[in-house]
C-alpha positions as CSV (number, residue, x, y, z in Angstrom):
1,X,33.0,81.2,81.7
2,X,35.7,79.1,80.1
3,X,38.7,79.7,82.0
4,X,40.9,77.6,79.4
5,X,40.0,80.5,76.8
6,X,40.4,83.1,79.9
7,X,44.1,81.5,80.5
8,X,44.8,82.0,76.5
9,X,43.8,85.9,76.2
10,X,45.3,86.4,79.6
11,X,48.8,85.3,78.3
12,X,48.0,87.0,75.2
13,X,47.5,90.5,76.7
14,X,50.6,90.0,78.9
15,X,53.2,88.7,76.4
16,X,53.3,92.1,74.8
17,X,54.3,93.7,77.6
18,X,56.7,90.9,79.0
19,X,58.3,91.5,75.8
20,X,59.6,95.3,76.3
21,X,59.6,94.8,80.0
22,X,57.1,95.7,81.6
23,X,56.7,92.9,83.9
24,X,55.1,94.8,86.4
25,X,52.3,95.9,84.0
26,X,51.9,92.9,83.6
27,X,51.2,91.2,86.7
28,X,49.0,94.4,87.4
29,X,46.6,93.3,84.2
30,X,46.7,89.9,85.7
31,X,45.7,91.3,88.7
32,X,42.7,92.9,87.1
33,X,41.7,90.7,85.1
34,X,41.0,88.5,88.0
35,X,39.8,90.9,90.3
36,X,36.8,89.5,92.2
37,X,36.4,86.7,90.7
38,X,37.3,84.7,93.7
39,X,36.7,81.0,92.2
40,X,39.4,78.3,91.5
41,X,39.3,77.9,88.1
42,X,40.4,81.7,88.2
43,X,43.1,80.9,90.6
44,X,44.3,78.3,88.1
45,X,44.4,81.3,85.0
46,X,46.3,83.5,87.4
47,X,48.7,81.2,88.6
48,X,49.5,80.5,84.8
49,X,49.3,83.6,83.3
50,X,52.0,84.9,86.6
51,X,54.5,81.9,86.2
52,X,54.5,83.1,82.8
53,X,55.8,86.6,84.0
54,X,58.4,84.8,86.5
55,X,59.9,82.4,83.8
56,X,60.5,85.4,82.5
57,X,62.0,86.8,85.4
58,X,64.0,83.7,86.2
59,X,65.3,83.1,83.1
60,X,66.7,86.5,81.4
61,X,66.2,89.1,84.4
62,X,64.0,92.5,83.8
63,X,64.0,93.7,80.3
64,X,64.4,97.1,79.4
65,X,61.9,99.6,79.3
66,X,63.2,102.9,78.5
67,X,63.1,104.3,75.5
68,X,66.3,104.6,74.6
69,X,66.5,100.8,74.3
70,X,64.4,100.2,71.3
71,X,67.0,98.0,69.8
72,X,67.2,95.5,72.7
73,X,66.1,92.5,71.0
74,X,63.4,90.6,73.7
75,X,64.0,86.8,73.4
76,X,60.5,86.0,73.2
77,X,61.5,87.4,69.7
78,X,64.8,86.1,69.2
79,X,66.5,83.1,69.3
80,X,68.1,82.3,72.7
81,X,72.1,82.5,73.3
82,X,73.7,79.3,72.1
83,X,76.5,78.8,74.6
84,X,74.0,79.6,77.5
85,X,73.7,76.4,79.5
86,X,72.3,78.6,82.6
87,X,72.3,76.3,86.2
88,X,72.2,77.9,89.2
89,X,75.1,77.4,91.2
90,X,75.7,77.9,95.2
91,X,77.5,81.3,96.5
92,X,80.8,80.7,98.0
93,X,81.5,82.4,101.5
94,X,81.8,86.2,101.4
95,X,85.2,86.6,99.6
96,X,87.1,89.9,101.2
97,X,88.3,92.2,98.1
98,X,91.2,93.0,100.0
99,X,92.8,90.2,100.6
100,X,96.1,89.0,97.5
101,X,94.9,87.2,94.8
102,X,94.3,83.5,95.9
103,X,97.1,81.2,93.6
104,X,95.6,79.0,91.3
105,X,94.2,75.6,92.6
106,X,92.8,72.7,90.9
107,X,89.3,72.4,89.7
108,X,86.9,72.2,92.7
109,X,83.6,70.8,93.3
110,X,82.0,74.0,93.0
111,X,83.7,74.9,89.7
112,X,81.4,75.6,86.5
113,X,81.9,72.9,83.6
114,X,84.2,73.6,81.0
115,X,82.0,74.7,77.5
116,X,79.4,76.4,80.1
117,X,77.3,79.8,80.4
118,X,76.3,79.6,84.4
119,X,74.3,81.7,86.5
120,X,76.4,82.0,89.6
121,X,74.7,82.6,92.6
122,X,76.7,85.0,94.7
123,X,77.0,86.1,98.5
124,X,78.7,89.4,98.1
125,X,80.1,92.1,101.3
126,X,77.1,92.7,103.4
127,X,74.6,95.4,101.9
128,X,75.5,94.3,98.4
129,X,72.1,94.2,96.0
130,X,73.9,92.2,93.6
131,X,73.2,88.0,94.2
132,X,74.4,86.5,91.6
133,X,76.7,86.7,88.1
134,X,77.5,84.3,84.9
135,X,80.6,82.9,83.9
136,X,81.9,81.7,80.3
137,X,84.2,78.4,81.1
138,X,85.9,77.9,77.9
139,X,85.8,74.4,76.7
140,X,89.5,73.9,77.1
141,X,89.8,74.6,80.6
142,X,91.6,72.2,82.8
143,X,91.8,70.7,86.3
144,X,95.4,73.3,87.9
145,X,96.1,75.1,84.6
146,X,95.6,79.0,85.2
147,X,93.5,80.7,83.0
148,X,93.0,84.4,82.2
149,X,90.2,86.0,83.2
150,X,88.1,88.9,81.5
151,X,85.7,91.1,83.5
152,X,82.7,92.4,81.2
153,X,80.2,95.0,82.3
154,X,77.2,95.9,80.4
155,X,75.4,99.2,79.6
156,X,72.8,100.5,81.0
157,X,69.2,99.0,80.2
158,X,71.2,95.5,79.5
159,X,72.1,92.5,81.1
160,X,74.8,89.6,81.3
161,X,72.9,87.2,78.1
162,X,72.4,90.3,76.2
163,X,75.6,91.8,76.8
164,X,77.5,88.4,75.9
165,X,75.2,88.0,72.8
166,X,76.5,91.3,71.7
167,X,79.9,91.3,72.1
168,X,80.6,87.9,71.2
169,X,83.2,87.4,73.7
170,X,82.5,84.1,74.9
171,X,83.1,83.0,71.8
172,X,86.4,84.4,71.2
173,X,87.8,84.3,74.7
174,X,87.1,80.5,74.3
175,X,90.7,80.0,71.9
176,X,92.7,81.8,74.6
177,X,91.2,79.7,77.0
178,X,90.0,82.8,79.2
179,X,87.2,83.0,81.7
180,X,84.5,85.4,81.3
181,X,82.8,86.6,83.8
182,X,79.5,89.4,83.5
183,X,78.3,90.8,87.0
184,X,74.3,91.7,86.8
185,X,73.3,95.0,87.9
186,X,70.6,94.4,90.7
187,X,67.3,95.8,89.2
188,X,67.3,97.8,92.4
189,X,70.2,99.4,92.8
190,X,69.6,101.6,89.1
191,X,66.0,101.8,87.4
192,X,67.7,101.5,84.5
193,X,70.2,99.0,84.8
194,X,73.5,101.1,85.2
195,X,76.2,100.4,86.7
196,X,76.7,103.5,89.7
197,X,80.0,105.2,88.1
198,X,78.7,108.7,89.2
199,X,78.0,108.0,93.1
200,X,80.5,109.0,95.3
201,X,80.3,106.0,97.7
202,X,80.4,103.6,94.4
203,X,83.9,105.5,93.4
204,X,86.4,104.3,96.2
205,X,88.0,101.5,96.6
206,X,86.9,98.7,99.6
207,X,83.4,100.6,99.0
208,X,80.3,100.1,97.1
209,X,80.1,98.9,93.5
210,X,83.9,98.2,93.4
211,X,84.3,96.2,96.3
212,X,81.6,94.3,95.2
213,X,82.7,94.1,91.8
214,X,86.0,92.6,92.5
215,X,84.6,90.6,95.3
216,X,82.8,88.9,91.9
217,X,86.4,88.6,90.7
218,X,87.9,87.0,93.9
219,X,84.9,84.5,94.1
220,X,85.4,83.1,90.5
221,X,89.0,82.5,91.7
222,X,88.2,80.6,94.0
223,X,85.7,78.2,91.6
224,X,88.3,78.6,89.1
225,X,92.2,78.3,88.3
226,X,93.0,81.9,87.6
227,X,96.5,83.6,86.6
228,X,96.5,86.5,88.5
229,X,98.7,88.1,86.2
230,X,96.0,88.5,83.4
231,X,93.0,89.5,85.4
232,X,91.4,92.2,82.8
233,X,88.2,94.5,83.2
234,X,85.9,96.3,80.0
235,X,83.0,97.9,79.8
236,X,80.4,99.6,77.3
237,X,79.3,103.2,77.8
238,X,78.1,103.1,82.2
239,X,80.4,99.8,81.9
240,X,82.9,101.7,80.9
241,X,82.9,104.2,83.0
242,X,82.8,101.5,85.6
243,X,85.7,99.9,83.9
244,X,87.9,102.9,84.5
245,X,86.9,103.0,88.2
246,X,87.9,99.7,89.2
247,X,91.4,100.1,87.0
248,X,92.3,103.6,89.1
249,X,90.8,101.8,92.4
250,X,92.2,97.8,91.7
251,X,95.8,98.4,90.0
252,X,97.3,95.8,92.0
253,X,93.8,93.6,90.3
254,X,93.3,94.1,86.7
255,X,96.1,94.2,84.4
256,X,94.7,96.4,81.5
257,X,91.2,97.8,81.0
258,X,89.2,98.6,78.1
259,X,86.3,100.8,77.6
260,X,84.4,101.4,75.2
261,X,82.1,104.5,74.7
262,X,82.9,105.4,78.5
263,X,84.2,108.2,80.7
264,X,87.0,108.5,82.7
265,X,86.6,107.9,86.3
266,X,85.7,110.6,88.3
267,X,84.0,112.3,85.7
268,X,81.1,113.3,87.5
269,X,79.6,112.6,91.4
270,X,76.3,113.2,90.7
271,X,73.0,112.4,88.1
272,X,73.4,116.1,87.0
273,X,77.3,115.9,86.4
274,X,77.1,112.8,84.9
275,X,74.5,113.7,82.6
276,X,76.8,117.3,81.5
277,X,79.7,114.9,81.3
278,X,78.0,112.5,78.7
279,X,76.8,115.7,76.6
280,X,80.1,117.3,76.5
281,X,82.9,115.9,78.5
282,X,83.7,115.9,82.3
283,X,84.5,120.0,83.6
284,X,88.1,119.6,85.3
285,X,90.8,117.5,85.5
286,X,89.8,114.8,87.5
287,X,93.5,113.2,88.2
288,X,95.6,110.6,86.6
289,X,94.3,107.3,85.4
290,X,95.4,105.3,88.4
291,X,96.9,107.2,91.6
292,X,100.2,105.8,93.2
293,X,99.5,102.2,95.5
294,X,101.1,100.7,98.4
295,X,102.3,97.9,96.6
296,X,103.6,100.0,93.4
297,X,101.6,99.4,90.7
298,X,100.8,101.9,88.5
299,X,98.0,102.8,86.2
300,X,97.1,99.7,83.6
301,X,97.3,100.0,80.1
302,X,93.8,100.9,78.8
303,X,92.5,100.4,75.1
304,X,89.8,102.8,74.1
305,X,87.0,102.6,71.6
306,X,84.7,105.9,70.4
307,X,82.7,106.8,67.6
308,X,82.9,110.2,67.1
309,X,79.3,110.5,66.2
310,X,78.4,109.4,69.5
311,X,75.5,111.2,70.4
312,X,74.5,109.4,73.9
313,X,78.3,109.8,75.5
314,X,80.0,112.1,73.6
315,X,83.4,111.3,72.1
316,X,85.1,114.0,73.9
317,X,85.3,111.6,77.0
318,X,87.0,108.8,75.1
319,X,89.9,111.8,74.5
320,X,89.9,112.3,78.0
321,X,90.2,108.9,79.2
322,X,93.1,108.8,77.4
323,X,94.4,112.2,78.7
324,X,94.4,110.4,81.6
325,X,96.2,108.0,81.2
326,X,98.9,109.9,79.3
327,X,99.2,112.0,82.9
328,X,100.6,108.9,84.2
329,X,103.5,108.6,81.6
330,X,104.6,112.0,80.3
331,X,106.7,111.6,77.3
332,X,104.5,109.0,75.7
333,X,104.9,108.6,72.1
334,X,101.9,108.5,69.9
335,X,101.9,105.9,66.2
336,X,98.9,107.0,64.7
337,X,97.2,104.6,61.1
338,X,93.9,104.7,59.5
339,X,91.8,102.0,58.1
340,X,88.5,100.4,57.2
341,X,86.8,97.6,58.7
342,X,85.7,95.0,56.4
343,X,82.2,96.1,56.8
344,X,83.2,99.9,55.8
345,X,83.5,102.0,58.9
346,X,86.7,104.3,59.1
347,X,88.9,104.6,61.9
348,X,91.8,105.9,63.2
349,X,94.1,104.0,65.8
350,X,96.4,105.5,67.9
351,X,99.3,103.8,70.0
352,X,101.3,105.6,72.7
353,X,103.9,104.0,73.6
354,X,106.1,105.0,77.0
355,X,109.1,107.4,76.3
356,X,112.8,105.9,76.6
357,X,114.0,103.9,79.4
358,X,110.2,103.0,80.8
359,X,110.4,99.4,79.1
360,X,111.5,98.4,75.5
361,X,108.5,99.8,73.7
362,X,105.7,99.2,76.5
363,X,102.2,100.7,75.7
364,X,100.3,102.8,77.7
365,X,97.3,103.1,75.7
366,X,95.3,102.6,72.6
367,X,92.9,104.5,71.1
368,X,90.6,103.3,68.5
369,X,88.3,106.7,66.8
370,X,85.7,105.1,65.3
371,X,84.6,107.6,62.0
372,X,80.8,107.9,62.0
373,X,80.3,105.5,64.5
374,X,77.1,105.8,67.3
375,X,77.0,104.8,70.9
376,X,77.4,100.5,70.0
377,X,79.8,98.1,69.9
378,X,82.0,98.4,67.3
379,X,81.7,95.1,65.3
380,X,79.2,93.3,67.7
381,X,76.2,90.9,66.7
382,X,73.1,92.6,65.5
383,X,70.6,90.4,67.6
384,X,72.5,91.7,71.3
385,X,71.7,95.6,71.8
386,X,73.8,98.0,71.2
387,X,76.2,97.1,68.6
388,X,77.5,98.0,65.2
389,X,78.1,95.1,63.2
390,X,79.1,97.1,60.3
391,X,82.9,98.0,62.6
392,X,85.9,97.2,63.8
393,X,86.1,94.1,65.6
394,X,86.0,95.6,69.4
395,X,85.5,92.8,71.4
396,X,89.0,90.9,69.4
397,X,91.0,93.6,69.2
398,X,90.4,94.6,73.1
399,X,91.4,90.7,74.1
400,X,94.3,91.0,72.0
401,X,95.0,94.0,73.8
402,X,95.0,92.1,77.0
403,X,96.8,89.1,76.2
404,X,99.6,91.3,75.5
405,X,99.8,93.0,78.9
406,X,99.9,90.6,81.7
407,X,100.6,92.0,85.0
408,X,104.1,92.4,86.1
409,X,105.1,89.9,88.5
410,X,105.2,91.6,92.2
């Protein structure tokens, strides 16, 4: 047999399937294909065809396979990220995410370069499945000059390069000279790539997802120069959600959160709540945004994004995120305007700003309703998944949020 042609229709039959993810289909046809053969020539086709399936693996992480994700665009079909110089880098010791912020330091050895997309390999608290993250260095960053830092969690059925493609943040982060940082979901921890918002152990602080979450946080600090003061999380849809856990849980961490097609936190602590809440809303009042901490800080301001033709999480939780946050500052006055986004898309945005005497004229949320909008990012780029090129610019108008709200000193 000629094994050079055998090597070509191999990699034929198992492209297809690399390409919506199904890498374990496709080292099971390799497998197959091979079976009995026994010689080393076929050896040779198998160890080919299967470094094809872990270049894969190595380089963009599971694909997604459900059907729901029909628009994720495979990069065997698209054109890679541009600002994705991908290295793997060493974990730092086990940071503890309870310990203060660390103050900023000057550039280390370990430190990403400025103008870099890097794979970050990552030694999180013991049991964590998550190894590993990428971080945006903007290309102005400096040896001792504190940077913000922006905390981005995909959807479910996405990942860090697909998530960053979408939103464009990199790219706009890079002109405020902010640090971007996207955790991976471990592709065991969810089968399909979601981020735990619903479980109760992944909803405290100290514990699960969180803790790990922030430990993510504490170790960039450590790579990095980081204000402290302007430590901000969002999310999209089980990002979201996600979002709005670690802002009730990390107060004293994040200094404003966004979220975008979300749910509040606490909205469900289990698959079958959590799947009621995304049809309709979350049953109950779960509690404010952000319960009371030891060291005072109260519930961050949090900018909200929902289309109200949202038919995967419906736009009745975006109303009560913001419910919730309103319990934490009764009296809040609400500025309502309406517009169109240069690509057509209505919307309505919504300011509440805190009643007299809480600050002169300090917001406690934003609301952006999105008219006729699905479950994407509102003004994202068409080759990332999940995104709605035609709207309002989410991903600017969430880090101008953010830039305005810095942390009060403590």
């Amino acid at each position: 047999m000629d094994w050079n042609k055998k090597v070509k229709q191999l990699l034929n039959e198992v492209t297809p399937l690399m390409r919506t993810g199904q890498l374990a289909d496709a080292t099971r046809a390799i497998q197959q294909a091979l079976a009995g053969q026994g010689t080393a020539a076929a050896t040779a086709a198998g160890s080919a065809a299967a470094g094809r399936v872990a270049a894969w693996r190595e380089r963009f992480g599971a694909a997604p396979s459900s059907p729901a994700a029909a628009a994720w665009k495979a990069p065997f079909g698209a054109p890679d990220v541009e600002d994705a110089v991908v290295v793997d880098r060493p974990a730092a010791p086990a940071p503890d995410a309870h310990r203060p912020s660390p103050s900023p330091s000057p550039r280390n050895a370990r430190a990403e370069s400025p103008g870099s997309f890097t794979r970050v390999a990552f030694a999180g608290p013991a049991g964590a499945p998550q190894d590993h993250y990428y971080l945006s260095v903007p290309p102005g960053a400096a040896a001792g000059t504190p940077m913000p830092l922006v905390l981005m969690l995909h959807g479910c059925t996405q990942n860090p390069q697909d998530f960053a493609l979408g939103t464009g943040m990199n790219e706009a982060a890079a002109p405020a000279n902010a640090l971007v940082l996207y955790p991976a979901q471990a592709q065991g921890a969810n089968a399909h790539g979601c981020w735990n918002w619903f479980r109760p152990q992944d909803q405290q602080r100290g514990h699960g997802e969180p803790a790990t979450l922030v430990a993510m946080v504490r170790d960039a600090m450590a790579r990095h120069p980081v204000d402290a003061r302007r430590v901000y999380v969002a999310g999209l849809s089980a990002g979201g959600a996600m979002a709005a856990l670690l802002a009730r849980e990390y107060p004293d961490v994040f200094a404003a959160v966004g979220v975008h097609s979300g749910l509040q936190a606490g909205a469900a602590h289990n698959v079958m709540g959590a799947l009621s809440a995304m049809k309709s809303g979350a049953k109950g009042t779960p509690g404010p945004a952000s319960p009371a901490h030891e060291d005072g800080a109260g519930a961050p301001p949090l900018i909200v994004f929902h289309g109200d033709a949202d038919e995967t999480v419906h736009a009745r939780n975006g109303e009560q995120l913001l419910a919730a946050a309103l319990r934490s500052a009764p009296g809040a006055r609400p500025e309502a305007e309406t517009g169109q986004s240069p690509g057509g898309q209505r919307y309505t945005r919504t300011v509440y700003r805190a009643a007299p005497g809480s600050g002169p004229g300090a917001v406690v949320a934003e609301h952006w309703q999105l008219n006729g909008a699905g479950h994407a990012w509102a003004g994202g780029h068409a080759r990332g998944s999940y995104t709605d090129p035609r709207g309002v610019d989410a991903t600017a108008q969430m880090l101008r949020f953010f830039l305005e709200h810095p942390r009060a000193a403590g």
